[in-house]
C-alpha positions as CSV (number, residue, x, y, z in Angstrom):
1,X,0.0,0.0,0.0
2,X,1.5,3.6,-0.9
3,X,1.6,6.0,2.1
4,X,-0.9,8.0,0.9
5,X,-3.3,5.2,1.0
6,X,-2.5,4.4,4.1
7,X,-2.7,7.6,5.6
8,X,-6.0,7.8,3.7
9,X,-7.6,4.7,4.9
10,X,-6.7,5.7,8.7
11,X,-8.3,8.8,8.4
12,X,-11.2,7.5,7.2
13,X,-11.6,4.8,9.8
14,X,-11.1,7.3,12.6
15,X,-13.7,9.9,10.7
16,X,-16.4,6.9,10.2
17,X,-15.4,6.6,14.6
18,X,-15.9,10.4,15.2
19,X,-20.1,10.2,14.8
20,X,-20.8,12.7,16.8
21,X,-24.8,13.0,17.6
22,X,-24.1,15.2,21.0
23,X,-22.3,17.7,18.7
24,X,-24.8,17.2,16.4
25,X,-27.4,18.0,19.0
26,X,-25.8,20.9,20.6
27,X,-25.6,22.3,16.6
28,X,-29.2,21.8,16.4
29,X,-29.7,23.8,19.4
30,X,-27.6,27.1,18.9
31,X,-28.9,27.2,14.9
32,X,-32.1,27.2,16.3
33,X,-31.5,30.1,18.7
34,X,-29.8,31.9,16.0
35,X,-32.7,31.4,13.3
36,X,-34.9,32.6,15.7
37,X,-33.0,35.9,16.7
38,X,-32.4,36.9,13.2
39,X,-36.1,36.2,12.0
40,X,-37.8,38.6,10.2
41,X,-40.6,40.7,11.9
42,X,-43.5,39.2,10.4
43,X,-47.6,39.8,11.1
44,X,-47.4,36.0,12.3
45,X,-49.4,36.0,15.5
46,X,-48.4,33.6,17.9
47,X,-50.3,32.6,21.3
48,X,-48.3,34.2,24.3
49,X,-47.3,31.3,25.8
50,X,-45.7,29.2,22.9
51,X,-44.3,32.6,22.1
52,X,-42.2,32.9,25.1
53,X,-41.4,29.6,25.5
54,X,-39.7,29.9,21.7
55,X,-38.3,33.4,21.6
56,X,-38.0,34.7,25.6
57,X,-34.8,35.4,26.8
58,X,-34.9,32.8,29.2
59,X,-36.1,29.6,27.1
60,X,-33.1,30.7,24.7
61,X,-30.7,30.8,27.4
62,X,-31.6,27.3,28.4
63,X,-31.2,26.1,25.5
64,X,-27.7,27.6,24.9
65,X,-27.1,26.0,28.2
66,X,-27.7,22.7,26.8
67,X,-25.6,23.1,23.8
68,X,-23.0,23.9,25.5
69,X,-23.5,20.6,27.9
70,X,-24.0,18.8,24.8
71,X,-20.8,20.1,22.9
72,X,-18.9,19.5,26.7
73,X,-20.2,15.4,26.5
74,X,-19.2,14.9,22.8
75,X,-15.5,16.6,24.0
76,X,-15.5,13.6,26.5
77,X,-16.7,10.8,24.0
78,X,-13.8,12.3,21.8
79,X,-11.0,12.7,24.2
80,X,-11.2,9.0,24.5
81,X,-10.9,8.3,21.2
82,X,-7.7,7.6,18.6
83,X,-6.2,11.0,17.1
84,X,-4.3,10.9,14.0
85,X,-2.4,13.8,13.1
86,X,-0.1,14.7,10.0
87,X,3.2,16.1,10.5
88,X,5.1,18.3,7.8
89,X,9.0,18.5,8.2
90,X,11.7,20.8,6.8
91,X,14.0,23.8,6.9
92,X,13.3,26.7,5.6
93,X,15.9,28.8,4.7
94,X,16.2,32.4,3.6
95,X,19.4,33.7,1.7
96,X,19.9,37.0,1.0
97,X,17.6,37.2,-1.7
98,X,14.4,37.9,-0.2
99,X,12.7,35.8,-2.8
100,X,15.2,33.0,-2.6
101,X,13.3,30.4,-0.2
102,X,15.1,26.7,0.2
103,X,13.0,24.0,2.0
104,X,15.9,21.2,3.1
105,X,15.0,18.3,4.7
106,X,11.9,17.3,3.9
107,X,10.1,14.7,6.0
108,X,6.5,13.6,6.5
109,X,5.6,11.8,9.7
110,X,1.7,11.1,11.1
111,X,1.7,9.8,14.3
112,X,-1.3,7.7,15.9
113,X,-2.0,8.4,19.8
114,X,-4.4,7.0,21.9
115,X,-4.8,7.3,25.6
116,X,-6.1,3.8,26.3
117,X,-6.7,4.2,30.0
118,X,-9.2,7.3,29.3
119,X,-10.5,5.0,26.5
120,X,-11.3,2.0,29.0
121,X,-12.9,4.7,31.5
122,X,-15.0,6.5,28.7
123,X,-15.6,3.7,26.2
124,X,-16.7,1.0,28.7
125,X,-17.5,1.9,32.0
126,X,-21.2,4.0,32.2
127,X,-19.4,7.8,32.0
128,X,-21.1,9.3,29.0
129,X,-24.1,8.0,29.4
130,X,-24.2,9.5,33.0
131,X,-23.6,12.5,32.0
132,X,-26.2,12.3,29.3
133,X,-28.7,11.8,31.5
134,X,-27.3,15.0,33.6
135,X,-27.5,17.3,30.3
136,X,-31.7,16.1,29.4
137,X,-32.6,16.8,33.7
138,X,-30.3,20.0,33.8
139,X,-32.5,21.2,30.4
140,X,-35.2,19.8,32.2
141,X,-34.6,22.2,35.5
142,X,-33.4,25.4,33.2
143,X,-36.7,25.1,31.3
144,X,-38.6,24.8,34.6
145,X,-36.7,28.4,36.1
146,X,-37.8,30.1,33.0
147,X,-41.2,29.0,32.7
148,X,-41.3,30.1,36.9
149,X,-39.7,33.2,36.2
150,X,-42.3,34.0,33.5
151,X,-45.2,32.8,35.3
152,X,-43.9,35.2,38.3
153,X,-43.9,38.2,36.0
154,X,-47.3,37.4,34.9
155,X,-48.7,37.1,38.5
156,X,-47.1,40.8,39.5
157,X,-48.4,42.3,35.8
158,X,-52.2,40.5,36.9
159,X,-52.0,41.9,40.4
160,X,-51.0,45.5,38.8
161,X,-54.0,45.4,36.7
162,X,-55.9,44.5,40.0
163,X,-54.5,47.4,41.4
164,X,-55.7,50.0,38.8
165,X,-58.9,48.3,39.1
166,X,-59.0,49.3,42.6
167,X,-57.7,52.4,42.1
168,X,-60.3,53.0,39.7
169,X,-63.2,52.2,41.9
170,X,-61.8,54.2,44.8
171,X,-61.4,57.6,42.4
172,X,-65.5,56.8,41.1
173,X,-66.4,56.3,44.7
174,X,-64.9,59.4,45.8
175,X,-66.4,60.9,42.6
176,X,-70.1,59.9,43.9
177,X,-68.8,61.2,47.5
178,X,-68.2,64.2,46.0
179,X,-71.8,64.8,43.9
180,X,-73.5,64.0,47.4
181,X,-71.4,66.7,48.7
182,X,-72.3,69.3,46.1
183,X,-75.9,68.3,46.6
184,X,-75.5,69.0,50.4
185,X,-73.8,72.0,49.6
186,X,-76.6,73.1,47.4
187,X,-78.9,72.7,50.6
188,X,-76.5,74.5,53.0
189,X,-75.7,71.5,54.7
190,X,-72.3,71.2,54.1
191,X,-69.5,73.9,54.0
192,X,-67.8,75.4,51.2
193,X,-64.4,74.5,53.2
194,X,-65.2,70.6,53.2
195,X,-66.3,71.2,49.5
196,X,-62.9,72.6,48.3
197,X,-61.2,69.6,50.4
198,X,-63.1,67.1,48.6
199,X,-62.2,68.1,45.8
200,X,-58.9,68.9,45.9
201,X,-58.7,65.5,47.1
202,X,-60.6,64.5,44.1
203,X,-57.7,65.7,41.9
204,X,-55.0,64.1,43.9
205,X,-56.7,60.5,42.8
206,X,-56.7,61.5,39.5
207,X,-53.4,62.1,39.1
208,X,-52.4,58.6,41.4
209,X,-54.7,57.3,38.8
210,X,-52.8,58.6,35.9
211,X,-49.9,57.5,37.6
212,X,-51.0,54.0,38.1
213,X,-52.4,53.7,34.7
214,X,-48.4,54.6,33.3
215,X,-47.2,52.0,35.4
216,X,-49.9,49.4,34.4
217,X,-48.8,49.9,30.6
218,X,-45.1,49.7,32.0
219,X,-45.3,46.3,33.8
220,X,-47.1,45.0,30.5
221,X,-44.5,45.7,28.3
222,X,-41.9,44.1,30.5
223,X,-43.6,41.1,30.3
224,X,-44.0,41.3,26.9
225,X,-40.1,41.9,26.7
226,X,-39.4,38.9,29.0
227,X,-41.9,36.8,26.4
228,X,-39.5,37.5,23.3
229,X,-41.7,40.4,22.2
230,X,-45.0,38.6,22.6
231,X,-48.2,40.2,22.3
232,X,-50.5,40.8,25.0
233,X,-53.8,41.5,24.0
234,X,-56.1,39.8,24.4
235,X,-54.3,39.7,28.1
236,X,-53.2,36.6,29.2
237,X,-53.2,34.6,32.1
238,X,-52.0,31.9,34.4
239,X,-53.9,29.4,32.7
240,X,-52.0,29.8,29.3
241,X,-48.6,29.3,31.4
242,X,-50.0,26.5,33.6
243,X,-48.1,23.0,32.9
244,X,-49.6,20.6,31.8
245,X,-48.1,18.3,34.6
246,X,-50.3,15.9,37.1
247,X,-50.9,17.9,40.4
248,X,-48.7,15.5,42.5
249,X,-49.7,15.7,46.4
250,X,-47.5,14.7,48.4
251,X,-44.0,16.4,49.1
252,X,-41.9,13.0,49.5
253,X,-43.3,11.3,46.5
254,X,-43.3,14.8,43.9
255,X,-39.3,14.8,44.9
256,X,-39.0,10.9,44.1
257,X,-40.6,11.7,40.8
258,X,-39.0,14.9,40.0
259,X,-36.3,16.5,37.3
260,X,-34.6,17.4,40.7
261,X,-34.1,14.1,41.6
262,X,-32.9,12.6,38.7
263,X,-30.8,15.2,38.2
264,X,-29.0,14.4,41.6
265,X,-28.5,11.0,41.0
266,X,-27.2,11.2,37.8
267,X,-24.5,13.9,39.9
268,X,-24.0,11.5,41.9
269,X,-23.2,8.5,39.7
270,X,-20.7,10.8,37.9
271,X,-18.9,11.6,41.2
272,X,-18.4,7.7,41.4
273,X,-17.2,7.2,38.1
274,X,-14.6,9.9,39.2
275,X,-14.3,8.0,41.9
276,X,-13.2,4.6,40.2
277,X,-11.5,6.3,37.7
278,X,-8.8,7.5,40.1
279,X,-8.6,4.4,41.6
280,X,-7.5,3.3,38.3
281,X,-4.7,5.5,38.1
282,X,-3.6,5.1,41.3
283,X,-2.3,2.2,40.1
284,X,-1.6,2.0,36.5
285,X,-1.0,4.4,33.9
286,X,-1.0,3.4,30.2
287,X,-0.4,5.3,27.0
288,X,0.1,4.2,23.5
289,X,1.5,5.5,20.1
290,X,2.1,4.5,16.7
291,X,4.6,6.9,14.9
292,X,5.6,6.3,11.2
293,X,8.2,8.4,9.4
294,X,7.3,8.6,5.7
295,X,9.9,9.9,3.5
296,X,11.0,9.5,-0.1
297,X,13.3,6.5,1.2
298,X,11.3,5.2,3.9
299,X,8.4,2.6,3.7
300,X,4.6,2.8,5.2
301,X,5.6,0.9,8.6
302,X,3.6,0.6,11.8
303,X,5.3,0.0,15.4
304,X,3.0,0.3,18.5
305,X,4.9,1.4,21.3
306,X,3.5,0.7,24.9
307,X,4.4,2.7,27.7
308,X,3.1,1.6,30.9
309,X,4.1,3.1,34.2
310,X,3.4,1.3,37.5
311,X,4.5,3.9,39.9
312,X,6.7,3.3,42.9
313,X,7.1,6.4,44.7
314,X,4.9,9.3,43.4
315,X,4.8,11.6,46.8
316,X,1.3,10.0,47.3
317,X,0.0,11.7,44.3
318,X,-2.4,9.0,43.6
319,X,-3.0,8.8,46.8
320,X,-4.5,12.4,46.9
321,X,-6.3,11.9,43.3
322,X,-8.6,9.3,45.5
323,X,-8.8,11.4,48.4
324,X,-10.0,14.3,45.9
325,X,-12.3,11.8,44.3
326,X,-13.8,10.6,47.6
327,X,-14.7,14.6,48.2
328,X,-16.4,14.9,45.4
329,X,-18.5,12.0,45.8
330,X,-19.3,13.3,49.8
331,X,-19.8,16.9,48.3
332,X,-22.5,15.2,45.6
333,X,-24.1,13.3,48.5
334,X,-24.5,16.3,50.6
335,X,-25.6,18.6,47.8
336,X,-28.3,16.1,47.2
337,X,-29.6,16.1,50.9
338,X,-29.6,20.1,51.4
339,X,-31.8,20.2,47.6
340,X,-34.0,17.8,48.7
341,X,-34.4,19.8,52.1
342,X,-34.9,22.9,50.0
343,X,-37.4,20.9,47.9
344,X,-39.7,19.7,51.0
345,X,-39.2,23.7,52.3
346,X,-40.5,25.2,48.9
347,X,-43.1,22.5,48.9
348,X,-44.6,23.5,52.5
349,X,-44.6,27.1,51.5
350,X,-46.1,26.7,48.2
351,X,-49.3,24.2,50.0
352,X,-49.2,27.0,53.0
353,X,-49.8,29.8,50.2
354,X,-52.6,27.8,48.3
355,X,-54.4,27.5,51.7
356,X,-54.2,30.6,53.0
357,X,-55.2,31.9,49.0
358,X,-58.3,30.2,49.7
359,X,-59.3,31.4,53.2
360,X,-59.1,34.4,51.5
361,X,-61.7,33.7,48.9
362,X,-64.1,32.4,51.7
363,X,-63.3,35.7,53.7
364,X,-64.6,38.0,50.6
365,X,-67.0,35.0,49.7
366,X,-70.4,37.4,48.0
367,X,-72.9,38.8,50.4
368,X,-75.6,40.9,50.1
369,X,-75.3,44.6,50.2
370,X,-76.3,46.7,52.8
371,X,-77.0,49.6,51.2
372,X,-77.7,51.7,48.0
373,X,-75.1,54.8,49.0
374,X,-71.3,55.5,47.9
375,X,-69.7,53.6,50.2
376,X,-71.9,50.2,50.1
377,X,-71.0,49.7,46.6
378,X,-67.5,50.8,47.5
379,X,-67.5,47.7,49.5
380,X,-69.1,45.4,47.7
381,X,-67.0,46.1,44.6
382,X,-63.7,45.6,46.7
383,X,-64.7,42.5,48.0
384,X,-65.1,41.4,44.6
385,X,-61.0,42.7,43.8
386,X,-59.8,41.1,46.9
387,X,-61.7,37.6,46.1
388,X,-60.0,37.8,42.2
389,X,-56.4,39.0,43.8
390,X,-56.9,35.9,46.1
391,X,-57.7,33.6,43.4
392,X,-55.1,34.9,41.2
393,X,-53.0,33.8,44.1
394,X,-54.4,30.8,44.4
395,X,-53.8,29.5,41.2
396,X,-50.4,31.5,40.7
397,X,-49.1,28.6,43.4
398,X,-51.1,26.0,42.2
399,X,-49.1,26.7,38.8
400,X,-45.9,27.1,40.5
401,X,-46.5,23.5,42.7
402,X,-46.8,21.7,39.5
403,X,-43.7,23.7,37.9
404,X,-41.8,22.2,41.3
405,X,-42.9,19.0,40.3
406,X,-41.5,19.2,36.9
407,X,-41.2,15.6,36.1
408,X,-38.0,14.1,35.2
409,X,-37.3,14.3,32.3
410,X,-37.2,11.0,29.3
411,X,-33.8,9.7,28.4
412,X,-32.0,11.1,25.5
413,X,-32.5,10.3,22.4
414,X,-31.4,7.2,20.6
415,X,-27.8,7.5,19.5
């Protein structure tokens, strides 16, 4: 076989090993992000919620996230992997003729290296397919902070337009107030002093009205920003960002279940992969390569060298490389306990919110009105605010219980 041929046939067997469907994965994911930021401003109208989940700033940061997770796990599968690598030998030289140039000594060499004791821990021991399962729950978990961060900016907007609402009813209350006033006035029952107060505090509602009203539209369009530019009319609300997930009672058994917890273990099982690992190299270190000079009087020839290194006295460095290992795994186990605890905590909270949400809505449950002046309906129409601000609640935490209970996610897909 000519060198060439040789060379070529390696290549091509170490290219057909170098499929690469994480990189392929992670490709998919950042030419999506960039299609989407450089598409054109069309009159496409998109519901809110699929909206933001596709262009917000959050969703597209989570998916960069995974890219780069992806593109980290296919720079493992590689590193295990034979590299092949052409090398190009001469002397130059320059005489004093700047356009004189003399290559001497020319040489080609490609050399074959392969580290087979990262190869054994990568290529058949459970590694990659650990951390695989740590990229899909880590998407999993950044998907599930947006989506709570935009469902949280929502709630506030809603409970701003509550607020205006309220506002609103105060200023036409005060308005009615004020016409009984000029009535009274009209009959000498009430001063022209109290009259000018009225309605100088008249005008001080209006303009906390106007106020409100400008910071109403404000809060709008910064949730519209944090929704990729979504619209917002008709307005939206928690329903069209609820999951879609089973409510799941129980604290303990929505953790089992969880992206959370699978996204723990699969920490965990990667800490003790680290773990053997070192206890590999404590003991044994193994390295090959297959060099090959090719020059015009030199044959194609292959010769494996083995270099294996049983160390003797190393200052205990493997000796610390387990030690470091055996941190790691007690740092991964104790990480897992103080999230799970964190969990259980956000869980309580979220159920102690729902309940007290709906105490709320029995305290402002409809009643009859007492009377037919200003402040009856004044009353009557605020107890109707507070029960929608206590069911926005409600269901704001109902959302967010089943966001905590994001379930873990599927494997990835098939390689």
């Amino acid at each position: 076989m000519k060198p060439p041929g040789l060379v070529l046939s390696l290549a091509l067997l170490l290219g057909a090993a170098c499929h690469a469907p994480d990189y392929d994965r992670a490709r998919a994911l950042v030419d999506q992000v960039s299609q989407d930021i450089s598409r054109p401003q069309d009159d496409e109208t998109i519901p809110f919620a699929r909206h933001a989940r596709r262009f917000g700033p959050g969703f597209r940061q989570a998916r960069l996230r995974e890219a780069a997770m992806w593109l980290e796990l296919d720079q493992l599968r590689r590193g295990a992997m034979p590299r092949l690598s052409l090398l190009m030998q001469g002397t130059l030289r320059l005489r004093s003729d700047p356009a004189a140039l003399e290559l001497l000594g020319r040489n080609h060499a490609f050399v074959l290296e392969w580290d087979f004791v990262r190869a054994l821990y990568v290529l058949f021991r459970k590694s990659p397919e650990e951390f695989a399962r740590l990229v899909v729950q880590e998407s999993a978990l950044a998907r599930q902070q947006a989506e709570k961060d935009l469902l949280d900016q929502l709630a506030a907007t809603l409970g701003t337009e509550l607020d205006l609402e309220l506002d609103a009813l105060r200023l036409e209350a005060e308005s009615c107030l004020l016409e009984q006033m000029r009535a009274d006035f009209t009959d000498g029952a009430v001063a022209g002093a109290a009259l000018a107060d009225k309605e100088a505090e008249l005008g001080r509602l209006r303009a906390l009205y106007a106020g409100r009203k400008a910071l109403n539209r404000e809060t709008w369009t910064n949730l519209s920003h944090s929704a990729g530019g979504a619209e917002v009319e008709p307005r939206p609300g928690i329903a069209d960002l609820a999951p879609e997930f089973p409510e799941v009672g129980e604290a303990a058994q929505c953790y089992a279940g969880s992206a959370l917890r699978a996204r723990n273990d699969a920490l965990q099982a990667i800490a003790l992969s680290g773990l053997a690992a070192a206890r590999i190299e404590r003991w044994l270190a193994l390295s090959g390569i297959v060099p090959n000079q090719l020059g015009r009087q030199n044959s194609a020839q292959l010769e494996l060298l083995l270099n294996l290194m049983v160390p003797l006295v190393d200052q205990g460095r493997g000796d610390r490389q387990v030690l470091n290992a055996r941190i790691a795994v007690a740092n991964a186990l104790i990480a897992a306990d103080e999230s799970r605890a964190a969990f259980l905590l956000a869980h309580a909270r979220i159920r102690l919110a729902i309940a007290e949400a709906e105490v709320e809505m029995l305290r402002f449950a409809p009643r009859p009105p007492f009377g037919t002046d200003c402040a009856a309906r004044l009353a009557g129409r605020q107890d109707k605010i507070a029960r929608r601000r206590a069911a926005l609640a409600a269901d704001h935490m109902r959302a967010s219980l089943r966001l905590l209970c994001t379930p873990a996610a599927g494997s990835a897909p098939d390689e």
